[in-house]
SEVONU-910436 format. One line per 10 residues: number of its first residue (from 1); their letters; for each residue x, y, z of C-alpha. Coordinates in pm, whole numbers, plus 50000, padded with zeros to 5 digits. Layout:
BEGIN
NUM = A = X Y Z; ...
This chain:
BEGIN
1 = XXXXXXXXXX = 51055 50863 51684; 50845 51089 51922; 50730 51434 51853; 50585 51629 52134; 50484 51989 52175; 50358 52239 52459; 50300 52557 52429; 50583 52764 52555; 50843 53058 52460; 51114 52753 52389
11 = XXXXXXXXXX = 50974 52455 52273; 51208 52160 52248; 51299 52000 51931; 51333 51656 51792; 51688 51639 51639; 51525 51284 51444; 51331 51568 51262; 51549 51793 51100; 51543 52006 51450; 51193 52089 51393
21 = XXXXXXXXXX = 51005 52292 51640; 50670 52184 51759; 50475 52466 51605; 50591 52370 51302; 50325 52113 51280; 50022 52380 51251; 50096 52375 50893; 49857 52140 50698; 50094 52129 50395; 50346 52021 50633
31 = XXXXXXXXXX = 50128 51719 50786; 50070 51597 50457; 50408 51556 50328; 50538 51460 50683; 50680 51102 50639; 50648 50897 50950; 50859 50559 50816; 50829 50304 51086; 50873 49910 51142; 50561 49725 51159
41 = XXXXXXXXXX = 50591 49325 51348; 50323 49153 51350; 50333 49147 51720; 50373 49471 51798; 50054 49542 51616; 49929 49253 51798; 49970 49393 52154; 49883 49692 52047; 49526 49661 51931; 49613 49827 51545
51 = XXXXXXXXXX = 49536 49527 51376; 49199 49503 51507; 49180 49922 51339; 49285 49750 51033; 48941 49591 51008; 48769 49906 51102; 48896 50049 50728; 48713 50118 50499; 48731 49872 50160; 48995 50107 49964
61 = XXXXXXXXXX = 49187 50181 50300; 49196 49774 50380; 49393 49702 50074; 49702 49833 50275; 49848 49501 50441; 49494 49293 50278; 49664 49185 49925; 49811 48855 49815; 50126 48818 49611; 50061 48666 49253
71 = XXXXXXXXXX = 50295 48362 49309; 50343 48385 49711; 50672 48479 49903; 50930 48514 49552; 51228 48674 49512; 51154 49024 49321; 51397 49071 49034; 51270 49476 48972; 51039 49677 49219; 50782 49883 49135
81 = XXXXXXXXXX = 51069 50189 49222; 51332 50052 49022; 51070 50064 48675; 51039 50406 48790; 51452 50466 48780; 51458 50338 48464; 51551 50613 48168; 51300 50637 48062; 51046 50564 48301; 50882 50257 48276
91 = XXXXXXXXXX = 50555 50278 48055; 50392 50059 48336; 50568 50064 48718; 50518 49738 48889; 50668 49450 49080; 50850 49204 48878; 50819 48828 49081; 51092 48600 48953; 50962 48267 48897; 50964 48010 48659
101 = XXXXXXXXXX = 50712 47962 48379; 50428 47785 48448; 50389 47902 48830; 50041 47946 48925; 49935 48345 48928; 49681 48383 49205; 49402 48646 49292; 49518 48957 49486; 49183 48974 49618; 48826 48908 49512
111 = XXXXXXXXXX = 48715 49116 49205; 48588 49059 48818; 48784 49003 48548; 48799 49334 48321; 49093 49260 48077; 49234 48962 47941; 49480 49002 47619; 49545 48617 47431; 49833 48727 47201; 50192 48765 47264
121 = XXXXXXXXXX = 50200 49067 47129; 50376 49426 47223; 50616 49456 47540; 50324 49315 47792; 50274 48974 47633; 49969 48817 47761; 49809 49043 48035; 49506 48983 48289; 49352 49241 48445; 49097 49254 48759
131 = XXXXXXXXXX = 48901 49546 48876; 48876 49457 49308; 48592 49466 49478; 48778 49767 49703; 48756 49984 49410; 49138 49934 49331; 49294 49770 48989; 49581 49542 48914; 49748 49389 48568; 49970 49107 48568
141 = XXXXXXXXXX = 50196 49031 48228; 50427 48859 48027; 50213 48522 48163; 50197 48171 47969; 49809 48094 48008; 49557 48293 48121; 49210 48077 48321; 49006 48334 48311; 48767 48495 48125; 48617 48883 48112
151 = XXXXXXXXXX = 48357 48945 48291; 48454 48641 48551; 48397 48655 48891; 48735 48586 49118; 48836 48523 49456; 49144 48589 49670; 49375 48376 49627; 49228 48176 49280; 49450 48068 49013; 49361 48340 48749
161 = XXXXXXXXXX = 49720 48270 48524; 50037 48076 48471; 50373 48308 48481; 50537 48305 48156; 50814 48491 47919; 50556 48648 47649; 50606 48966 47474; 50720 49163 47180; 50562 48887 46952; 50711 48565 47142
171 = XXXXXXXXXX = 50668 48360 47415; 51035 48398 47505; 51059 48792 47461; 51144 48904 47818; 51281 48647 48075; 51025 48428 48329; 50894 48651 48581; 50558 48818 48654; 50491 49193 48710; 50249 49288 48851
181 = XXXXXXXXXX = 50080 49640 48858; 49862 49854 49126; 49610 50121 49050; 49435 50290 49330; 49030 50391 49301; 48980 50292 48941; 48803 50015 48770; 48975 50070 48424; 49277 50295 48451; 49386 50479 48171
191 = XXXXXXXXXX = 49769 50658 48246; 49946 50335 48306; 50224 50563 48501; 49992 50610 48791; 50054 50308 48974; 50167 50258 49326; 50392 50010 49490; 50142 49659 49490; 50441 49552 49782; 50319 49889 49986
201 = XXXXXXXXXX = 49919 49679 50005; 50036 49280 50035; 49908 49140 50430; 49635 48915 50534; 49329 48980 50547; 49186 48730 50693; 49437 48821 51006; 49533 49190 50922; 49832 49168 51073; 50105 49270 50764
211 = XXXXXXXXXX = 50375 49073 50767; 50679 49238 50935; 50822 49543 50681; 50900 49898 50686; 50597 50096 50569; 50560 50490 50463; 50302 50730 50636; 50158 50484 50872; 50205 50665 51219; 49963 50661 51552
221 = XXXXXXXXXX = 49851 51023 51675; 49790 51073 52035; 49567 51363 52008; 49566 51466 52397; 49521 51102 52564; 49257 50988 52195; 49489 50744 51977; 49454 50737 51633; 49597 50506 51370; 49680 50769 51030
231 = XXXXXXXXXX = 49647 50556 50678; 49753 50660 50360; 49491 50632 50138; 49655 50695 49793; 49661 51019 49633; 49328 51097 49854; 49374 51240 50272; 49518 50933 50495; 49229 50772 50688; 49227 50806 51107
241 = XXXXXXXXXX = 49145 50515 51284; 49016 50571 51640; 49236 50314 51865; 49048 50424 52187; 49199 50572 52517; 49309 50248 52672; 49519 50124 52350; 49864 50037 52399; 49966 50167 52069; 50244 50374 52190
251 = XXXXXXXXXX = 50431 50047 52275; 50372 49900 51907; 50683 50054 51715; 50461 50253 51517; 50567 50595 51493; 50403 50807 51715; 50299 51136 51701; 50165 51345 52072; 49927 51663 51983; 49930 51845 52295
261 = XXXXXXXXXX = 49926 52191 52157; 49560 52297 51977; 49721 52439 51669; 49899 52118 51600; 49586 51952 51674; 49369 52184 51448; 49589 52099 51175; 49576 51735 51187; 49196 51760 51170; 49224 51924 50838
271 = XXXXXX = 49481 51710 50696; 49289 51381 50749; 48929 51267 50765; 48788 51068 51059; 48935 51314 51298; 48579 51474 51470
């Protein structure tokens, strides 16, 4: 999935692309809403020195591939789109985990503790939620026991809750599962629509290799022989990661992305920061 451009009276076209000329990409608006949908492996990324540009991100840009599922490698019995399919919409979009009650509800990542609700009570049950130390917010609901209290320090990977069936005034209103929710930049978030896909940020951190899975608007720009790794970064501008001349990222799977022609070039500058 290669895009290349030189200036010229014919330019050729990328049929993968909706036959899309190469000067088409001097639009800004265009840039932004281009969607470069790849297949990340863990090896590729290995080989191709990305992950070690993963630890280059900034905090809120690290969450992408740095997050730990509540109750580890589940089957999901709604995703975060399928709430948002739902007529009407779900209230609160997020990834329901199907496990039994009782399972241990870990830590996405280190934070405090900034919600906990006891009661059973409306269609959430018993909720915890943890402001991150990345600036980023998640809930998870309908659990047995919470272990936590407000105010609480947390880290990664602690046992915060145990899954449960709890809402609407019972702890058998909904069946066992978790959901879990995702706010980006906010340490109390107030439209509970605005979430984003918590799947979209799970990896490890400690090795920030993501686990092998398709991911939206990650792409590498070779910006006349500089390589750049381009991260979404929520509803702000994706993030640019310089990779350095002598990366092999154009053999790593990852979309990529050849600015040859200054236009296109001038463009990409203005639709992400970290591009000097």
């Amino acid at each position: 999935m290669i895009l290349s451009g030189e200036p010229g009276p014919d330019p050729p076209r990328n049929a993968g692309h909706g036959d899309l000329r190469p000067e088409d990409l001097d639009g800004v608006a265009y840039l932004r809403s281009l969607s470069r949908r790849g297949f990340l492996t863990g090896a590729a990324l290995a080989a191709s020195g990305v992950s070690a540009a993963f630890a280059l991100l900034p905090d809120s840009a690290q969450a992408a591939g740095g997050y730990q599922r509540p109750c580890g490698n589940v089957p999901i019995s709604s995703s975060w789109q399928d709430h948002r399919n739902r007529t009407p919409p779900s209230g609160e979009p997020g990834t329901d985990y199907a496990v039994g009650v009782g399972t241990p509800v870990a830590a996405a990542t280190s934070g405090t503790i900034r919600y906990v609700k006891t009661d059973t009570s409306t269609a959430t049950g018993r909720v915890v939620g943890m402001a991150h130390d990345d600036g980023n917010y998640s809930r998870h609901l309908h659990l047995s026991r919470i272990t936590v209290a407000t105010g609480q320090r947390v880290s990664r990977g602690q046992t915060i809750a145990y899954s449960g069936s709890s809402a609407n005034g019972s702890d058998s209103g909904v069946g066992p599962h978790v959901h879990t929710s995702l706010w980006l930049n906010t340490g109390s978030p107030t439209n509970f629509r605005a979430t984003v896909d918590f799947e979209t940020y799970v990896g490890d951190v400690t090795h920030p290799n993501p686990p092998d899975r398709e991911v939206d608007e990650v792409f590498i720009a070779n910006v006349k022989g500089s390589w750049y790794l381009i991260v979404p970064q929520g509803t702000g501008k994706p993030r640019a990661v310089v990779l350095g001349g002598d990366s092999n990222a154009a053999g790593s799977g990852i979309p990529v992305l050849n600015f040859t022609w200054d236009p296109s070039i001038a463009a990409l500058r203005a639709a992400v920061d970290g591009i000097g």
